[in-house]
C-alpha positions as CSV (number, residue, x, y, z in Angstrom):
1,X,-31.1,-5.0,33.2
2,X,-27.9,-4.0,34.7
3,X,-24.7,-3.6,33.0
4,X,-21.5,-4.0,34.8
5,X,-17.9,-3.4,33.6
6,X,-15.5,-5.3,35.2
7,X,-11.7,-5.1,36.2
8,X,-10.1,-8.2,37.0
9,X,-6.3,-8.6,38.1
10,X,-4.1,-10.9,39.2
11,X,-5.6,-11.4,42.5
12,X,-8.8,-12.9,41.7
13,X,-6.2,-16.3,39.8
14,X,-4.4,-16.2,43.2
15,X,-8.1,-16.1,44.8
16,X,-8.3,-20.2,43.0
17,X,-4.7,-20.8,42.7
18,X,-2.8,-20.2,45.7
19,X,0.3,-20.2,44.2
20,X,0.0,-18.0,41.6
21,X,2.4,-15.1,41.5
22,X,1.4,-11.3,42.0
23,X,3.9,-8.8,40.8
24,X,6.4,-9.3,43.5
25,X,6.7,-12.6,43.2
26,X,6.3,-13.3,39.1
27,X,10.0,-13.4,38.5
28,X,10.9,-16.1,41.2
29,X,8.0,-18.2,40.2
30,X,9.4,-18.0,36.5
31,X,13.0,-19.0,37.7
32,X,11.7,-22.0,40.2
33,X,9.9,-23.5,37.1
34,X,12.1,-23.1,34.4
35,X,15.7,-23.6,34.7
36,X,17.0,-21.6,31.5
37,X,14.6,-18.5,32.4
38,X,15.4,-16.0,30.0
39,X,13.3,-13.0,32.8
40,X,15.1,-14.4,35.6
41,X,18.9,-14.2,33.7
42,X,17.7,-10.3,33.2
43,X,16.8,-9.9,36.4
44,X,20.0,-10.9,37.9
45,X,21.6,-8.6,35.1
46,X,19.6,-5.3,36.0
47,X,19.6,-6.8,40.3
48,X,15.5,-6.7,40.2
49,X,13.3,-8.7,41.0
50,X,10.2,-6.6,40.1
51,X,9.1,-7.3,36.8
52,X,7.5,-4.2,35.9
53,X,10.8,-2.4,37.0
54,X,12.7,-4.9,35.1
55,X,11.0,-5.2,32.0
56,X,11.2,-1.5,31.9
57,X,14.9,-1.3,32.1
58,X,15.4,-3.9,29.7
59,X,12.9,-1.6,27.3
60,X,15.0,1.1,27.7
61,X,18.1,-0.6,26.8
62,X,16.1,-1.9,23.7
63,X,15.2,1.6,22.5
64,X,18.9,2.7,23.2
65,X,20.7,0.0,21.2
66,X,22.1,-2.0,24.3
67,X,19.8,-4.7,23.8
68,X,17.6,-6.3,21.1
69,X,14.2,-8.1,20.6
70,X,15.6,-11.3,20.6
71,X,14.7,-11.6,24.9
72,X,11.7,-10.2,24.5
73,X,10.7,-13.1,22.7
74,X,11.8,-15.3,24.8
75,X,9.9,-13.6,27.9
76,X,6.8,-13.8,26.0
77,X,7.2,-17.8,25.4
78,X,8.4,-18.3,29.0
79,X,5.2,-16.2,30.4
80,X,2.2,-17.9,28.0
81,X,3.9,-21.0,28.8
82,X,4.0,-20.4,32.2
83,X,0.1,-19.3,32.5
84,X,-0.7,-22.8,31.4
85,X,-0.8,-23.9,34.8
86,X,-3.6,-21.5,35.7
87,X,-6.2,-22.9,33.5
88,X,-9.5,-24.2,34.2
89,X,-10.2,-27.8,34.9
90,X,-13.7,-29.1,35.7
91,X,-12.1,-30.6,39.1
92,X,-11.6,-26.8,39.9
93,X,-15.2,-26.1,39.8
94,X,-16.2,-29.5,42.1
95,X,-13.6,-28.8,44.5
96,X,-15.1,-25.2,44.8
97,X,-18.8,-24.9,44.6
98,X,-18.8,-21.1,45.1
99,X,-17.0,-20.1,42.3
100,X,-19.8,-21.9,39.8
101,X,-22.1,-19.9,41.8
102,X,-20.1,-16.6,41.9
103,X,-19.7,-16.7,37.7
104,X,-23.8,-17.4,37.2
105,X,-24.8,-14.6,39.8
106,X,-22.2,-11.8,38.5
107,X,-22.0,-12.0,35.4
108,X,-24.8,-11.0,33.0
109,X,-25.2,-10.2,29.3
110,X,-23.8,-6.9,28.3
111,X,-21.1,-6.9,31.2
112,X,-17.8,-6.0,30.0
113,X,-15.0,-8.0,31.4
114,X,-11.6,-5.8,31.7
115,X,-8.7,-8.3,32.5
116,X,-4.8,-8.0,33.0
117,X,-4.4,-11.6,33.5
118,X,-2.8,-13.7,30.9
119,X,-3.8,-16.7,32.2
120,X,-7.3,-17.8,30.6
121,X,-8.8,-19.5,34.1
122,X,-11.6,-16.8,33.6
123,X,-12.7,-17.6,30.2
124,X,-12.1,-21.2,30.9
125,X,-14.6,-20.8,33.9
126,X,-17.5,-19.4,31.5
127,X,-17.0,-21.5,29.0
128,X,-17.2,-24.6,30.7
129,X,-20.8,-22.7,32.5
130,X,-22.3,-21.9,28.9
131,X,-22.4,-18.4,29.8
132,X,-20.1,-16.7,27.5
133,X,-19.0,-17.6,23.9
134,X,-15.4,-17.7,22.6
135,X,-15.9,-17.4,19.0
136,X,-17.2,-13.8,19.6
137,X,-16.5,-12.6,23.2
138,X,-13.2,-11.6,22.7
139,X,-13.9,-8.2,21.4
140,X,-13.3,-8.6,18.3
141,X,-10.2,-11.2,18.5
142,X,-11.2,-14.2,16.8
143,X,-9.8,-17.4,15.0
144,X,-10.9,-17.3,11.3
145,X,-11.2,-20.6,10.8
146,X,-13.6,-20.8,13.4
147,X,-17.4,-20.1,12.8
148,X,-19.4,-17.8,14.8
149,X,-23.0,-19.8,16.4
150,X,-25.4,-19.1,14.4
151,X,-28.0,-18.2,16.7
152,X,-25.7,-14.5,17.4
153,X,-22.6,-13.3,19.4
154,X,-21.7,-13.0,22.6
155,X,-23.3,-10.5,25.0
156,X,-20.1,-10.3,27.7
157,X,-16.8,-9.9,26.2
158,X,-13.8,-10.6,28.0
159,X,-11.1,-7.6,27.0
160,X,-7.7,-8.9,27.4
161,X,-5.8,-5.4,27.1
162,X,-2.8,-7.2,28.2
163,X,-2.4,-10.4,25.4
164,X,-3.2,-13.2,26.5
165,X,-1.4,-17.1,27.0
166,X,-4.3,-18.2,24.0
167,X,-3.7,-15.3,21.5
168,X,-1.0,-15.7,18.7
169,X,0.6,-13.1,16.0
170,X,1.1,-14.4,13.1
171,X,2.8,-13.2,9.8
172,X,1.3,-12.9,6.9
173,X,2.8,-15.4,4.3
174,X,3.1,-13.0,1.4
175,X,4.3,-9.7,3.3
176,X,6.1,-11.3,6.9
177,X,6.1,-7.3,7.9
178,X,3.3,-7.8,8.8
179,X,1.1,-9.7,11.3
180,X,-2.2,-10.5,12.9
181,X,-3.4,-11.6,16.0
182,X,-5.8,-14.3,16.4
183,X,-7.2,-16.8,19.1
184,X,-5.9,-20.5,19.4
185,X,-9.3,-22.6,19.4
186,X,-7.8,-25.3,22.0
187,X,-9.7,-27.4,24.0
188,X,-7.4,-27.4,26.6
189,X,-8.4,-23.7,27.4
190,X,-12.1,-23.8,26.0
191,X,-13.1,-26.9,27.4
192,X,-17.2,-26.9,26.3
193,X,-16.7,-24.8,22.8
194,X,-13.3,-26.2,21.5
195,X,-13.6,-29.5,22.9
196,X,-11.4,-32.1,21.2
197,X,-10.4,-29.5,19.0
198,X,-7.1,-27.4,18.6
199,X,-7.2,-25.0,15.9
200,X,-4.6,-22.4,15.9
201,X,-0.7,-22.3,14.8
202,X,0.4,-22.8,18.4
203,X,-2.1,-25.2,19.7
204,X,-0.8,-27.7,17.3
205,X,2.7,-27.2,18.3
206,X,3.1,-25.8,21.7
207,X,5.8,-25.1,23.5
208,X,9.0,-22.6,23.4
209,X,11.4,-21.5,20.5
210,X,10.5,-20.4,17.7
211,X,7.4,-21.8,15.6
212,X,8.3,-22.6,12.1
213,X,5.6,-20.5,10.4
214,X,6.4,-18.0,12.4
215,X,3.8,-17.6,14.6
216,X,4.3,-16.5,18.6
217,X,2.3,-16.2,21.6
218,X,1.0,-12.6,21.5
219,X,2.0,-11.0,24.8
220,X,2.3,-7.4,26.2
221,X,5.3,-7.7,28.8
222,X,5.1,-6.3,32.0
223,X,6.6,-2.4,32.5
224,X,5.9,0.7,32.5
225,X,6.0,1.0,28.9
226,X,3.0,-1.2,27.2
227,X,3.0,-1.2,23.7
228,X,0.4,-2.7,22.1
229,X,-1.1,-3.2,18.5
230,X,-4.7,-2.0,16.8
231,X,-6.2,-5.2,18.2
232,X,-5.7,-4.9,21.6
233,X,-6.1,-0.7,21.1
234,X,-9.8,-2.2,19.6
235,X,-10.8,-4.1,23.1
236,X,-9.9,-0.7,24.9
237,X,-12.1,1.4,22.7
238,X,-14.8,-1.1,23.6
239,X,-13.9,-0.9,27.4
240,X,-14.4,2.8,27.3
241,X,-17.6,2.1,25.6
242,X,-18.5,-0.4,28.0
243,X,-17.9,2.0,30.9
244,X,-19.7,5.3,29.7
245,X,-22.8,2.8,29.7
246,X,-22.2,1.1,32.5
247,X,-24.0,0.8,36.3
248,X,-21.1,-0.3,38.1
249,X,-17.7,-0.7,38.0
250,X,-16.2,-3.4,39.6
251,X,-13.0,-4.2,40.7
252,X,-11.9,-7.8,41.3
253,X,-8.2,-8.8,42.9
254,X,-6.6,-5.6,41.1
255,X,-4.7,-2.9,43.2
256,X,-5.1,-0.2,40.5
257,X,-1.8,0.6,40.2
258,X,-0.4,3.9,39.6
259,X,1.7,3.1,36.6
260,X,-1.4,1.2,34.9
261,X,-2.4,4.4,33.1
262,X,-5.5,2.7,30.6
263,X,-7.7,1.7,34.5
264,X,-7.3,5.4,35.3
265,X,-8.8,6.4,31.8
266,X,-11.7,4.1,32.0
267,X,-12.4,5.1,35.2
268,X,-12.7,8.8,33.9
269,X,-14.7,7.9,31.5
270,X,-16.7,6.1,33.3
271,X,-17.5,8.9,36.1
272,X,-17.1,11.7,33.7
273,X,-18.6,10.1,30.3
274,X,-21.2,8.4,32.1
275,X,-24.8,9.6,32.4
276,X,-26.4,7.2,34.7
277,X,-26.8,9.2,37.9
278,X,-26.9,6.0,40.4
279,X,-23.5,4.7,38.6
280,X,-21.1,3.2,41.7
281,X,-17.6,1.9,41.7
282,X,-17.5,-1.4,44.1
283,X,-14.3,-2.7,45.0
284,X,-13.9,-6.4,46.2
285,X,-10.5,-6.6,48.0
286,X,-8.6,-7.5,51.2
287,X,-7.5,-4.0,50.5
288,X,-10.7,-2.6,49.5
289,X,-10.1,0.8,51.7
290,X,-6.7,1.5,50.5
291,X,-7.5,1.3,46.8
292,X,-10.7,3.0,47.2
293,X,-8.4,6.0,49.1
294,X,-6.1,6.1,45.8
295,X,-9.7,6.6,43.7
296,X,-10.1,9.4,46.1
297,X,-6.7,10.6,45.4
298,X,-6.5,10.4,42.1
299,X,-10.2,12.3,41.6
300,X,-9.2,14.8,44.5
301,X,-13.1,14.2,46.1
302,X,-14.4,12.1,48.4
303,X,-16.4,10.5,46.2
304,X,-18.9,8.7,49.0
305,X,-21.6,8.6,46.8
306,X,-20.5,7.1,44.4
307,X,-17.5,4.2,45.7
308,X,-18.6,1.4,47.6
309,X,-15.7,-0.8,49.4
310,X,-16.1,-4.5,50.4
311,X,-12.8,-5.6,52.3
312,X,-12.8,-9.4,51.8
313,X,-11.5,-11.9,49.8
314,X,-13.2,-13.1,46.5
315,X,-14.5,-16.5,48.3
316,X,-15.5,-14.7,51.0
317,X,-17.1,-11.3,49.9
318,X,-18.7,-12.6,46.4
319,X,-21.9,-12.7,47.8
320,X,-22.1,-9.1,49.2
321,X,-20.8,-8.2,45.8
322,X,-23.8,-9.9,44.3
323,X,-26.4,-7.9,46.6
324,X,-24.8,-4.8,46.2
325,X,-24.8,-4.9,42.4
326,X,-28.4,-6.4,42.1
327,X,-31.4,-4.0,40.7
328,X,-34.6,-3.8,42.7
């Protein structure tokens, strides 16, 4: 059977959500929904309107003593908040057949899912399909009052190395220094396994400000500094894992980035730690050549035996992704 590790971005959301913002265009879809936007008041204070840039500038004022936290945790409301829009409804998946079909033909057990979304669309998607399981498929990020099945755990995990709109840190009553972070188990965004149920600090009492007990959505802002805790430094150990045992690497609505320095690593280790000979790296993009070019780049080869480019949208090219990625 093959194994597939997977990189997911912000273009494959945009490929079912029109509207949803890429990089560019994340701070003025903040500020057009929400009045009082914290990321849009320090964008007109540092005059940028990249986020990545932005948040950046803002870190550096943090670590300097010109600024303090306090933003920051109103950026990370305003964002999970925000991502709520993007989630999966069953409408979503009558209204377009292919996706049903895309998630059962690409996905199989073992696959690693490597996202940088924190909207939970994805998850929501293979939920809802009975093809991936929540309580375990998070790599290792779990809600405790939540049971595993007990017939085992989850074959694909899904490794949000960016936080995500459905995790929460949460202090520890007795010593606040300290935290956890943990999965809300809300129906909303796990529609099949936490149906009718919300268990989780946050799911009971959603929204932004501060949560009496503490607790707050568990995201790692944009910008070129991304610091993150031993939870989220867990699901990229498993990535790497993933990747040294991997057939294929696929890349899905990302534009591997320069500055996003962890993709670079897991795609060393996945053509340098890796021992299967036929291994390929298949990229499924409008701009399939021009990523594929910055793989070359960045490895100084050619590479031709080993990347395989398929310049189409998601709806459009899943199919060829599919064949390409299928074992005789």
């Amino acid at each position: 059977m093959r194994r597939s590790t997977f990189i997911i971005g912000a273009g494959f959301t945009r490929s079912v959500f029109p509207d949803a913002p890429l990089n560019d265009g994340f701070v003025e879809a903040l500020a057009s929904c929400n009045a009082n936007s914290v990321i849009a008041q320090l964008s007109e204070h540092y005059q940028e309107k990249n986020i990545e840039i932005l948040m950046t500038k803002h870190f550096l004022d943090i670590i300097t003593g010109k600024a303090n936290l306090e933003n920051n945790r109103r950026a990370e409301y305003e964002i999970a908040n925000f991502c709520q829009r993007f989630r999966f409804t069953s409408d979503l998946s009558e209204n377009t057949a292919w996706l049903t079909t895309f998630a059962k033909s690409a996905f199989s057990p073992e696959d690693a899912i490597v996202t940088l979304n924190y909207d939970c669309f994805l998850e929501g998607l293979l939920d809802h399909l009975g093809v991936w399981d929540p309580k375990s498929g998070y790599g290792g990020i779990v809600n405790p009052i939540v049971e595993k099945d007990a017939e085992g755990s989850s074959d694909i995990q899904i490794l949000k190395v960016h936080g995500s709109e459905n995790f929460t840190y949460k202090q520890m009553m007795d010593k606040p220094e300290f935290g956890a972070v943990t999965l809300e188990f809300d129906g909303r965004v796990l529609p099949r396994s936490a149906s009718n149920q919300h268990f989780g600090s946050r799911s009971l009492l959603p929204g932004l400000g501060s949560h009496p007990d503490g607790a707050r959505p568990y995201i790692i802002l944009p910008g070129f500094v991304k610091i993150s805790g031993p939870e989220i430094n867990n699901t990229m150990l498993l990535a790497l894992e993933r990747a040294m045992g991997s057939r294929y690497l696929i890349v899905l609505g990302c534009g591997l980035r320069q500055e996003d320095t962890f993709l670079w690593l897991l795609l060393t280790a996945f053509l340098y730690r890796n021992r299967i000979v036929d291994r390929r790296i298949v990229i499924l993009s409008p701009d399939a050549k021009e990523i594929a070019e910055r793989v070359r780049r960045y490895f100084g080869s050619s590479l031709d035996d080993y990347l395989v480019p398929i310049p189409s949208t998601l709806e459009e090219g899943w199919s060829r992704l599919v064949e390409r990625t299928t074992d005789d």
